[in-house]
C-alpha positions in Angstrom: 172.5 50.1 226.2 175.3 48.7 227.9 177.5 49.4 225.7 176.5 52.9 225.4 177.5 53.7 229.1 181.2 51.9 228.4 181.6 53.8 225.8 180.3 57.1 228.1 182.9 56.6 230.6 186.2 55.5 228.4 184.9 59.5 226.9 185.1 60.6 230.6 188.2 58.4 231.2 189.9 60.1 228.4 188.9 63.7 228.9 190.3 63.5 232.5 193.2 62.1 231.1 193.4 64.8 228.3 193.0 68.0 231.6 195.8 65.9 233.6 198.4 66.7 230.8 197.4 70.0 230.0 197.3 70.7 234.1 200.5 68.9 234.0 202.0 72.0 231.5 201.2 74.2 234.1 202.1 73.2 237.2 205.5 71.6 238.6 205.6 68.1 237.7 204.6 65.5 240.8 204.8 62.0 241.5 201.3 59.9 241.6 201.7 58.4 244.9 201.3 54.7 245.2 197.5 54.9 246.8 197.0 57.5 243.6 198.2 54.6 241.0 196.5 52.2 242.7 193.0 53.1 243.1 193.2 54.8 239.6 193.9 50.8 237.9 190.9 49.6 240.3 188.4 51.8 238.3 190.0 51.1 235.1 189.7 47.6 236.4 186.1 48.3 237.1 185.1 49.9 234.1 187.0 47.0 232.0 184.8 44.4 234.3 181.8 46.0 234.6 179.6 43.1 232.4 180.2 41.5 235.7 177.8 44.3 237.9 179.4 42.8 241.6 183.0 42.7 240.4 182.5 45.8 238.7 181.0 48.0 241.6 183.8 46.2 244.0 186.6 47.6 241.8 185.0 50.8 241.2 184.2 51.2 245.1 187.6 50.5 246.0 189.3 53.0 244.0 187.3 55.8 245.2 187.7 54.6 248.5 191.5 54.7 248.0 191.4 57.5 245.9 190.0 59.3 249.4 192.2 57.8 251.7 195.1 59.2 249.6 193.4 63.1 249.4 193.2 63.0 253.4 196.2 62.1 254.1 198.0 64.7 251.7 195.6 67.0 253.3 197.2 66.5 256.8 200.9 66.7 255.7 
């Protein structure tokens, strides 16, 4: 079962992957900033950990979390 839900999300990893390059062909290229790199390799992190459920859901929390810090503050520039 646990496997099956890994194997769900590397499918979701790679199919957001997949729309960034095709989004990519269309718009001007842009930098990821470093919040943007960084919480993006915590839920890779998380998802690579998650047999461990409390390290897993730590990494995966923190990403988002950064992942939202990073979206408000290119909101107010």
């Amino acid at each position: 079962m646990q496997q099956t839900y890994i194997a769900i999300a590397i499918g979701a990893l790679a199919s957001v992957v997949v729309l960034m390059i095709l989004m990519r062909k269309m718009r001007p290229r842009g930098r990821l900033s470093f919040l943007a790199g960084l919480s993006f390799t915590l839920v890779i992190a998380g998802i690579v950990f998650g047999e461990n459920r409390w390290l897993g859901y730590v990494l995966l929390s923190l990403g988002v979390l950064l992942a939202v810090v990073d979206a408000v503050k290119k909101m107010r520039k």
